[in-house]
C-alpha positions in Angstrom: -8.3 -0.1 -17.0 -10.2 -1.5 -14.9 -12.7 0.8 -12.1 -11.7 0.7 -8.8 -14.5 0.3 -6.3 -15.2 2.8 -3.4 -16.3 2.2 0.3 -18.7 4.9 0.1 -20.7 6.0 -3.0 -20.2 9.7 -2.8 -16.5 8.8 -3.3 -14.1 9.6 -6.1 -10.5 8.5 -5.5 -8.1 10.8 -6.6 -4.6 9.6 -8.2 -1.5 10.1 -5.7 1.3 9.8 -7.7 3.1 8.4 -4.7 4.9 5.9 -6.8 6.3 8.4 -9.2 7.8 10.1 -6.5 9.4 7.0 -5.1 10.8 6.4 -8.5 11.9 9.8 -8.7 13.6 9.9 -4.9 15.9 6.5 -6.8 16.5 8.8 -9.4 17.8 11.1 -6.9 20.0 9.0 -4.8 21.2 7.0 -8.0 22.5 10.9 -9.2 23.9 11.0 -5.5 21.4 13.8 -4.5 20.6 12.0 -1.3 18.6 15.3 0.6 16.3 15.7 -3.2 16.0 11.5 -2.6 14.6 11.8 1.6 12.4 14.7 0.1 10.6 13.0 -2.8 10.2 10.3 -0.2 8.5 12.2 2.2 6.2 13.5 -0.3 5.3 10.1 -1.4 4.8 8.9 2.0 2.6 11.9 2.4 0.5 11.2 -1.0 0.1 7.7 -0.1 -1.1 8.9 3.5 -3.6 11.2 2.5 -5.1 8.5 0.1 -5.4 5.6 2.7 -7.2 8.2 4.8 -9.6 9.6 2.6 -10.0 6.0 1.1 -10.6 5.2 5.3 -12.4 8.4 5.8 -10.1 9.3 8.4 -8.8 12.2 7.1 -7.7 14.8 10.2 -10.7 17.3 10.7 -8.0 20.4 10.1 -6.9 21.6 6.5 -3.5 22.2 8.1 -3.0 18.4 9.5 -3.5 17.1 6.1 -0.1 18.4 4.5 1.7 16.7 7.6 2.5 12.8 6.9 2.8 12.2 10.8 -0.7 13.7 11.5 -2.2 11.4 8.6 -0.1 8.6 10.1 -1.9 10.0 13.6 -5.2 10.0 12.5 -5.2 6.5 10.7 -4.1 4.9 14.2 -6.5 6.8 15.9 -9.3 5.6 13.3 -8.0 2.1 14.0 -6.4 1.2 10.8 -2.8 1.3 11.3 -1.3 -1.3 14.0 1.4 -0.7 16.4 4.5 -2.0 14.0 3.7 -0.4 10.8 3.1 2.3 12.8 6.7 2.7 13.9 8.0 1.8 10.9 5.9 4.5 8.7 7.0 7.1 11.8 10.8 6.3 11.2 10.5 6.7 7.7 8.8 10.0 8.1 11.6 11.0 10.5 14.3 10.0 8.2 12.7 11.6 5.3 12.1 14.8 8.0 16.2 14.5 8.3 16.7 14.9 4.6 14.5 17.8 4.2 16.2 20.0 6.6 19.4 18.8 5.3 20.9 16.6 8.7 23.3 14.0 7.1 22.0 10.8 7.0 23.2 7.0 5.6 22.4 6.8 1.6 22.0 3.3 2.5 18.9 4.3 4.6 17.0 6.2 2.3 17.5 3.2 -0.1 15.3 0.6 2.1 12.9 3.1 3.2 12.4 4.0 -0.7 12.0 -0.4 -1.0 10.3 -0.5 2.4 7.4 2.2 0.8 7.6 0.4 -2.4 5.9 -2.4 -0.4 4.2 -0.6 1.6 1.9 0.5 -1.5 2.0 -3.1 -3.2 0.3 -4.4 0.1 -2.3 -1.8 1.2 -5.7 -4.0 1.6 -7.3 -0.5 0.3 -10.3 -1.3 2.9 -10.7 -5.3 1.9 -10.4 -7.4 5.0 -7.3 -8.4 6.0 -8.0 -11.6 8.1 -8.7 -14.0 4.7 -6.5 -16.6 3.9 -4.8 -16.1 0.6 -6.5 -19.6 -0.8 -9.2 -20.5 0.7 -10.0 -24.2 -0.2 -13.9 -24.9 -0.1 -14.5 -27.6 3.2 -14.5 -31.4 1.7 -15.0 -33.6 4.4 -18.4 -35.7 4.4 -18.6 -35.3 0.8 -18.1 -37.3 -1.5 -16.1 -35.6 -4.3 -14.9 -37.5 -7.7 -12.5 -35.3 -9.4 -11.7 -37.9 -11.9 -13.2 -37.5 -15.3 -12.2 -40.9 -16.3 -15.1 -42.9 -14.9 -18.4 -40.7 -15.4 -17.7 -39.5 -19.0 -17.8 -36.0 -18.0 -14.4 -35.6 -20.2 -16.4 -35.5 -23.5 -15.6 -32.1 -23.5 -11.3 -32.9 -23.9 -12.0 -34.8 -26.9 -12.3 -31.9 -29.5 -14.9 -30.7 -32.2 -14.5 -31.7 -35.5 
């Protein structure tokens, strides 16, 4: 396992679990439980939440904002780390998740892509890395002059093998 690194060095991330509750929530619906699915959902949202923002160190100054997924998804706008879309998406799944939890019927089809929409929600989190670099960056070439070929130089000793 590899150590993950930490933006501050009094920090020790916690495990959230948030992705054994969004297995658990398809569990759930798969059974046809769709009010136990939009539950587990909410508290994976909410375990995902808390750990962005004490990753961010945005966490909301009140103990009792911290068990609320809107007021973690509050505070991590506020701090500037959350932009308008995913914003309004996060809010809607918190809503529908809200629905499930105090039993309002909603479409099983909907808890389904917000369990798939949170799925990649936590496969993309930056988890503090800068977000504006390219996915390959390609080192600038022009006005040198760069031999790639091995053929020429006999820099290909190397392919040859040792006997």
């Amino acid at each position: 396992m590899v150590a993950p690194t930490t933006p501050r060095l009094e920090f020790v991330p916690q495990v959230n679990l948030s992705r054994a509750f969004l297995f658990r929530a398809a569990d759930a619906l798969a059974a046809g439980h769709v009010f136990e699915a939009g539950v587990l959902l909410r508290e994976a949202v909410r375990r995902q939440l808390y750990a962005e923002c004490a990753w961010k160190d945005c966490l909301p100054a009140k103990e009792s904002q911290r068990r609320s997924p809107m007021a973690l998804l509050h505070a991590q706008r506020e701090a500037g780390h959350c932009g308008k879309f995913s914003f309004q998406w996060i809010a809607d799944i918190i809503t529908l998740a809200n629905k499930c939890a105090h039993c309002v019927p909603v479409a099983v089809c909907e808890v389904r892509c917000a369990i798939e929409v949170w799925h990649n929600v936590i496969d993309h989190d930056p988890c503090g890395e800068p977000t504006e670099r390219t996915a390959h960056m390609k080192p600038v070439t022009e006005g040198y002059d760069v031999d790639d070929c091995d053929d020429d130089d006999g820099a290909d000793w190397w392919k040859g093998g040792a006997a």
